[in-house]
C-alpha positions in Angstrom: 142.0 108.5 83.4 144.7 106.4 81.6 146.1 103.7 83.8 149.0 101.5 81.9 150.8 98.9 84.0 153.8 97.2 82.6 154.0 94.5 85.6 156.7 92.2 86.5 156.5 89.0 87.0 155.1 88.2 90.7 156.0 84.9 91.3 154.8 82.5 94.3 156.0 79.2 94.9 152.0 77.7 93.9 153.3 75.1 96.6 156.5 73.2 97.7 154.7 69.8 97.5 157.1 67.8 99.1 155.6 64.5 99.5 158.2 62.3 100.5 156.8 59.0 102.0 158.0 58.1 105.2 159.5 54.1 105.0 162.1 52.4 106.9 164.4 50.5 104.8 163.2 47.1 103.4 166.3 45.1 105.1 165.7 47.1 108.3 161.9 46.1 108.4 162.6 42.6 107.3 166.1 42.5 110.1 163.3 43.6 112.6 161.2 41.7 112.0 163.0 38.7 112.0 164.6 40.0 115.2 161.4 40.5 116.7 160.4 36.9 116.3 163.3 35.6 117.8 163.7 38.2 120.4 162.6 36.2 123.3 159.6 35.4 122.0 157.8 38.8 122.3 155.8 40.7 119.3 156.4 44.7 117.8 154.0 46.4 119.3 151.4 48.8 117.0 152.9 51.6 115.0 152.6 55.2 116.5 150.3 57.8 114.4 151.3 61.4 113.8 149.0 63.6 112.8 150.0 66.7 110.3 147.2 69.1 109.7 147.4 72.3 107.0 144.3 74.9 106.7 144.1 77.5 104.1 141.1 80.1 104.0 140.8 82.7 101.7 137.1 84.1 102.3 136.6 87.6 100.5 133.2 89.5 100.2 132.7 93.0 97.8 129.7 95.2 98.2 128.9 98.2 96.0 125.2 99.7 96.8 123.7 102.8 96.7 125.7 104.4 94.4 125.3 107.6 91.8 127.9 107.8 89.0 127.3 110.6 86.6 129.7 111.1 83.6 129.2 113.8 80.7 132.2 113.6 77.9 134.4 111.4 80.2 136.5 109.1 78.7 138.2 105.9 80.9 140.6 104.0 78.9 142.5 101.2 81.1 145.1 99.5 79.0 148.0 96.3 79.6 150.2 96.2 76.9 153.6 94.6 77.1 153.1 93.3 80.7 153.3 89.8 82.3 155.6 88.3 79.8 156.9 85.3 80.4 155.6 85.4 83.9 155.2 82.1 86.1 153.8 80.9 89.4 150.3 82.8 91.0 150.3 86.0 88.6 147.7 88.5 89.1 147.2 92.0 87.8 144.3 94.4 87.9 144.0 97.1 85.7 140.6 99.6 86.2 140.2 102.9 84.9 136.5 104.6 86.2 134.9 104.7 89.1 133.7 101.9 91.8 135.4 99.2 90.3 136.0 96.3 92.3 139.2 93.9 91.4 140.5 91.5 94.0 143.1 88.3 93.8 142.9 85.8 96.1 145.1 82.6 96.8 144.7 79.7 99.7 147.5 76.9 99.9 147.7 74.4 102.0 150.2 71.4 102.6 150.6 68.6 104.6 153.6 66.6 104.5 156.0 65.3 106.8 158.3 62.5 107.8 159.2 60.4 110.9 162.2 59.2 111.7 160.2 56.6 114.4 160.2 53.4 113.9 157.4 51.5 113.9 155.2 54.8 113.0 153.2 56.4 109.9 152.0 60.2 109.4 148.5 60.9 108.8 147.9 64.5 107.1 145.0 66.3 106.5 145.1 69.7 104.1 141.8 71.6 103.1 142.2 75.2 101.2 139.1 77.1 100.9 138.2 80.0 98.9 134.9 81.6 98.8 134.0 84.9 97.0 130.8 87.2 97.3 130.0 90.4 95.0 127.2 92.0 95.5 126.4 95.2 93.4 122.8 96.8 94.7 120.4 99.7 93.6 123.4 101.9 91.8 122.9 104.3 88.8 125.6 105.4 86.5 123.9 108.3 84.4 126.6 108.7 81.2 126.4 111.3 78.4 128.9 110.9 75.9 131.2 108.9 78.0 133.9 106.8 76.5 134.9 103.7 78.2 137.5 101.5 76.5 139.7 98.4 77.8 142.5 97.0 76.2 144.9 94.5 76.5 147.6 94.1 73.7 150.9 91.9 73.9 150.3 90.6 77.4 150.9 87.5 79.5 152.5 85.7 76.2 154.2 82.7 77.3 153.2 82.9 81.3 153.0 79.8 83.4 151.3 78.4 86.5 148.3 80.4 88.1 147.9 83.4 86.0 144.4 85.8 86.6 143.9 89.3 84.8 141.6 91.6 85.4 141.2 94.7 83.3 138.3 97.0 83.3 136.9 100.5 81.4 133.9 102.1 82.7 132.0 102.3 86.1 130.9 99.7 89.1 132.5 96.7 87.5 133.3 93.7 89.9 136.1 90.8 88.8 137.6 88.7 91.0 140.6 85.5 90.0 140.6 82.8 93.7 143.0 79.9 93.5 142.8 77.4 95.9 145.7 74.8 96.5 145.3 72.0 99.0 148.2 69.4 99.0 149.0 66.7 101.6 152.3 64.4 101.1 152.0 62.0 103.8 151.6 57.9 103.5 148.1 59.2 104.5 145.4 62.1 104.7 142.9 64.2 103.1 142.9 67.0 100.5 140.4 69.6 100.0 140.5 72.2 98.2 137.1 74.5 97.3 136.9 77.8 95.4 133.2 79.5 95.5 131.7 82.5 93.7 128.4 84.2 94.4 127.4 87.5 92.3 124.7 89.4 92.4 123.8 92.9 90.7 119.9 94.0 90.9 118.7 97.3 90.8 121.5 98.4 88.5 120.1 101.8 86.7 122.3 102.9 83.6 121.2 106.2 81.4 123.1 106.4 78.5 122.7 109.6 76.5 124.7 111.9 73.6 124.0 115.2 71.6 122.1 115.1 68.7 123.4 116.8 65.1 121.5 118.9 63.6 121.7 120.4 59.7 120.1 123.8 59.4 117.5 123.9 56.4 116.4 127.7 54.9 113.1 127.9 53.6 111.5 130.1 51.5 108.3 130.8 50.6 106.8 133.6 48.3 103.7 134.7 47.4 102.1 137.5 44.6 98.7 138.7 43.5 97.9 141.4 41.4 94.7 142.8 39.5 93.0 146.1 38.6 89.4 146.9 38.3 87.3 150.6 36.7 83.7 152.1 36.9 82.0 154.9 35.3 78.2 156.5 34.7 76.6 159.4 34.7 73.1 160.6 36.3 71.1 164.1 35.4 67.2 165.0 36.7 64.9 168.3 36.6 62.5 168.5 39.0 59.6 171.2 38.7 57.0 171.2 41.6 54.1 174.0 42.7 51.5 174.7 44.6 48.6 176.2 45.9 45.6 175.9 48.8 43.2 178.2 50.7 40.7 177.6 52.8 38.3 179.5 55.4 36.1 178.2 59.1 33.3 180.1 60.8 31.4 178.9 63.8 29.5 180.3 67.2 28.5 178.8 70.5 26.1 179.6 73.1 25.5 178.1 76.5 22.6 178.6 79.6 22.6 176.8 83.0 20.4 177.6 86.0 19.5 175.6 89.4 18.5 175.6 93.3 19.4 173.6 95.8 17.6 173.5 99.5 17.2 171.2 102.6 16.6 171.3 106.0 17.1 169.3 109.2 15.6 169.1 112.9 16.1 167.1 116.2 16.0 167.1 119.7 17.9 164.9 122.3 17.1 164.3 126.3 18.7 161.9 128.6 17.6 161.1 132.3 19.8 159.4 135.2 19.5 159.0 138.8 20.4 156.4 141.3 22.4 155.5 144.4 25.0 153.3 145.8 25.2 151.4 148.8 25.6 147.6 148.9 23.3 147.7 145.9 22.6 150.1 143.2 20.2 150.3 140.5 19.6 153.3 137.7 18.1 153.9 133.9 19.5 155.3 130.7 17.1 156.3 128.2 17.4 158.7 125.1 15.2 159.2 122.1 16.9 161.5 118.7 14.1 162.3 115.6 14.9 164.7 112.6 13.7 165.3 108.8 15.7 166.0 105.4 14.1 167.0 102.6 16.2 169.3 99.1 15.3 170.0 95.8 17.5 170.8 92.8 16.9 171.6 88.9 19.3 172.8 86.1 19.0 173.3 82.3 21.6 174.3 79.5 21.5 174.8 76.0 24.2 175.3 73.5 24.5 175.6 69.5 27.2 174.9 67.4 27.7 176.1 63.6 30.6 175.8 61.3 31.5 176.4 57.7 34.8 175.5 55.7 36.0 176.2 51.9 39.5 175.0 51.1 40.9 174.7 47.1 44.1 173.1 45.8 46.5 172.9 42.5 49.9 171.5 41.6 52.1 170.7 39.0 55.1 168.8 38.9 57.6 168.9 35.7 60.5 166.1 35.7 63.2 165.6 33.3 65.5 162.9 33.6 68.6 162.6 31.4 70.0 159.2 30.5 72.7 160.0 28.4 71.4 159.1 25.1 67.9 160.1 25.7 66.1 162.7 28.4 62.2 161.8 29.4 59.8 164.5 30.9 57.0 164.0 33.0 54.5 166.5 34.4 51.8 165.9 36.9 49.0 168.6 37.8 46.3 168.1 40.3 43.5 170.5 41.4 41.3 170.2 44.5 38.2 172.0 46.3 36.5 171.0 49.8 33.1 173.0 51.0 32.1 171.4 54.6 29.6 173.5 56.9 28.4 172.3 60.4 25.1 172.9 62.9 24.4 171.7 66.1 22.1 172.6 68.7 22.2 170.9 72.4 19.4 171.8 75.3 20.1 169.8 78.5 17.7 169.6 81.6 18.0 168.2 85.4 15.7 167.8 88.5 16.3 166.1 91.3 14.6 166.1 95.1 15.1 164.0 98.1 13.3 163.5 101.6 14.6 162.1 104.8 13.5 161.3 108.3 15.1 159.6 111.3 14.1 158.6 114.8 16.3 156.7 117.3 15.4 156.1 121.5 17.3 153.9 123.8 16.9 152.6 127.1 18.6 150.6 129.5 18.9 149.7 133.4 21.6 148.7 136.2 21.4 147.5 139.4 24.8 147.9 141.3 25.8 147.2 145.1 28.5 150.3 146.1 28.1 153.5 148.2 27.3 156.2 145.8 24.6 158.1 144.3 23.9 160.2 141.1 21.4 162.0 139.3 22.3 163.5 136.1 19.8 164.7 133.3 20.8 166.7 129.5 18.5 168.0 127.1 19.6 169.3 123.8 17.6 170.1 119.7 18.8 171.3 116.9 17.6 172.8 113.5 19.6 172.9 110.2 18.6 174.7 106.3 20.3 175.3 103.3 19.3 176.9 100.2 21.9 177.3 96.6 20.5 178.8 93.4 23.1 179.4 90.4 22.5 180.9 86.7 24.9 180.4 84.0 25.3 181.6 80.4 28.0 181.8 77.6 28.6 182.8 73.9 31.0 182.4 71.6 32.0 182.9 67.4 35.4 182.6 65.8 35.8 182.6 61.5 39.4 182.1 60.3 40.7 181.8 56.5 43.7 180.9 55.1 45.8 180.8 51.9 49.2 179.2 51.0 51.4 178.3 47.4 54.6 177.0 47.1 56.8 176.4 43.6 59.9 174.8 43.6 62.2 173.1 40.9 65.9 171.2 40.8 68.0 169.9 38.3 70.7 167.3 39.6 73.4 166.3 37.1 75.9 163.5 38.3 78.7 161.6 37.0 81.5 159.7 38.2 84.5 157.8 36.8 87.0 155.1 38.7 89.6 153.0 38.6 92.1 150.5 40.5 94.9 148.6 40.3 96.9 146.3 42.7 100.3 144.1 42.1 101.3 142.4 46.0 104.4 140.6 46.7 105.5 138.9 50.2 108.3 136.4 50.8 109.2 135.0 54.0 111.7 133.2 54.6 112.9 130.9 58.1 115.6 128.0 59.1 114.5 125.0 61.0 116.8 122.4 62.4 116.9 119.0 60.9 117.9 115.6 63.0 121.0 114.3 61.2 122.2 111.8 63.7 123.9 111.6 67.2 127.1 113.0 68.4 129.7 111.4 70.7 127.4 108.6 71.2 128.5 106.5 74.6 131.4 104.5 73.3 132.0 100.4 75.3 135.0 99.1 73.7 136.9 95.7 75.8 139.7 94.5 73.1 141.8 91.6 73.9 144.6 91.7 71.2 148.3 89.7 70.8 148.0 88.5 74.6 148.5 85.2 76.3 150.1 83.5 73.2 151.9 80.2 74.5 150.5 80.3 77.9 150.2 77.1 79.7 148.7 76.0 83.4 145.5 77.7 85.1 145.0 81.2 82.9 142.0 83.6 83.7 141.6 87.0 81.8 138.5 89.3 82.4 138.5 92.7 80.1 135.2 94.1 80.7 134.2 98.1 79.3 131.0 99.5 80.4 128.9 99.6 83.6 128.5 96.7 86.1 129.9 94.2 84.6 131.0 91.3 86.9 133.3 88.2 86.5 135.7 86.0 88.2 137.5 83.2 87.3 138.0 80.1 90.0 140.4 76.9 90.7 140.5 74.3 93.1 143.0 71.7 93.2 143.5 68.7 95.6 146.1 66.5 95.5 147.2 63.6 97.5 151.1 62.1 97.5 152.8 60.0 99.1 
């Protein structure tokens, strides 16, 4: 956005003060006065008052809240050049390029002034001009990345007169505000007031300001080598003569006998007896008796015999021959070895054993019951028991066994080896990293005031704000009284 004004002049009459005082003519006063004291003796009676009243209000208020400005590679120029020249009376120009600018101009005049053509009478005026301004600028946030924000004014306003204000502004939520306030009263008498009042306030004003960094990109290289070699050799021979030789030869017999009896008896007898009857009472016996004999014997016997012979004979010889290359070595080992064992054992073994039991047992027991019944019941029983065993055992055994066994061996072992190794590595790598040079299109606030308001004269207010908001204002009150 690239506002550029070349204005006119906007002229205003600041105010046609005519203050011209309201008097009779010095004869005519003096004539009627004279007249009055010879007119038959009566007096002038008290002059008449005429009120004159003049009100000017300007009252302005400018709010900018809860805004969210985001800008990325925007540029906002707002330029004046060759504008205003030679202007005169209330001048006032506003130049903003961005966004949620605020730019106002205010102006209150007020006069009072008046004449009467009554004799005998006076004017009384009263003239109060009033200008009151409020900017508030709450919680906003302007985020800007790479964002250019430039204001300018060149060759402007030179040689402008009276009541000039300028506003020019580059960027985002900036607030400027020129208020005159005139108040004039031309009569013999009265009052003048004139007030001009400014009240700003910005909190909670966010502003990000970001850009792109440069980078410069850097190859690096890095290589690495090892090499090396390496050999081994040797050589390994052996003979290896072994043999052998064993016999050997067992004999043995065995013989067993075993013989017993076994035998045993038992006897008893058993008698029970009941009778009785039942009416409202009843009464009876129980009564048993039980007797009976054990009696067994048993004997055994064994023999056995045991006998054993052994003969067992051994030789070897072992021939080794080692070569070591600039000598051999030999070594043989013989060994020869005989074992004569023999073994006799008898074993006789014997066993009697005899028990003898007896047992008797009786019982008896009596009842008296009251119900309507009767019984008589009687048992009679024996018995008789016997057992005889007898066994007879016998074994015999011989065995005899021999052996014979040889064995001859031999090895020759003839080793040799022979290495070698070589190695030559190589590795480069190679990679680009990113180095920080600096920043690019940085956010840019440029407010330039250049060649302007050369040979101004009177009440002059210039504002050239660039950036994020920024708030000003420029304010006059003047009072004057005339007559």
């Amino acid at each position: 956005m690239k506002p550029s004004m070349a204005i006119k002049p906007l002229v205003f009459a600041i105010a046609a003060v005519m203050a011209v005082a309201v008097q009779a003519d010095q004869n005519d006063r003096r004539g009627g006065h004279h007249n009055g004291h010879h007119n038959n003796g009566h007096h002038t009676p008290p002059p008449t008052r005429i009120p004159v009243y003049a009100t000017a209000n300007a009252m302005d208020s400018q709010r900018s809240t809860g805004n969210t400005i985001t800008n990325q590679g925007t540029i906002n120029e707002a330029e004046m050049s060759s504008s205003a020249t030679g202007a005169s009376g209330n001048v006032g120009v506003n130049v903003a390029a961005g966004n949620g600018n605020q730019q106002d101009n205010a102006a209150a005049i007020a006069n009072a002034s008046s004449e009467s053509s009554l004799d005998n009478s006076f004017v009384f005026g009263t003239a109060e001009a009033t200008a009151d301004v409020r900017q508030f600028s709450n919680n906003n946030r302007v985020d800007n990345w790479s964002t250019q924000n430039s204001a300018v004014m060149a060759g402007s306003a030179d040689g402008a007169e009276g009541n000039v204000g300028i506003n020019i502004a580059g960027g985002d939520l900036n607030q400027q505000k020129n208020t005159m306030a005139i108040a004039n009263t031309g009569a013999p008498l009265g009052n003048a007031t004139a007030t001009a009042s400014a009240d700003q306030n910005g909190p909670g004003l966010t502003v990000n300001n970001g850009a792109d960094r440069t980078y410069r990109v850097d190859t690096l290289t890095i290589t690495t080598t090892k090499s090396g070699s390496s050999s081994r050799e040797g050589t390994f021979n052996s003979t290896d003569d072994r043999s052998s030789s064993s016999s050997f030869s067992v004999a043995g017999s065995r013989s067993a006998s075993s013989s017993g009896s076994s035998g045993w008896n038992s006897s008893g007898s058993s008698s029970m007896n009941a009778s009785g009857s039942h009416s409202s009472t009843a009464s009876g016996s129980n009564s048993w008796n039980a007797s009976g004999s054990m009696a067994g014997n048993a004997s055994s016997s064994s023999s056995a015999s045991l006998s054993a012979s052994l003969a067992a004979a051994a030789d070897a010889t072992r021939t080794t021959t080692t070569d070591y290359g600039r000598h051999e070595r030999t070594r043989t080992d013989s060994f020869d070895a005989s074992l004569n064992a023999s073994l006799n054992v008898d074993v006789d073994h014997s066993r009697e054993s005899s028990y003898d039991k007896s047992f008797e047992k009786a019982f008896d027991s009596s009842y008296d019951k009251a119900r309507q019944s009767s019984y008589e019941k009687s048992r009679d029983s024996s018995y008789e028991k016997a057992h005889e065993s007898s066994y007879a055992n016998a074994s015999e055994s011989a065995f005899e066994k021999s052996g014979e066994k040889s064995s001859q061996s031999s090895n020759d072992v003839s080793k040799s080896y022979s290495e070698s190794s070589a190695y030559d590595l190589s590795n480069t790598v190679s990679f680009q990293v990113l180095t920080p040079t600096g920043w690019a299109n940085p956010v840019t606030n440029t407010a330039t005031l250049s060649g302007s308001v050369n040979g101004g004269s009177g009440n002059l207010g210039v504002n050239v704000a660039a950036g994020v908001g920024n708030q000003q204002s420029n304010s006059l009150a003047i009072s004057n009284t005339s007559f």
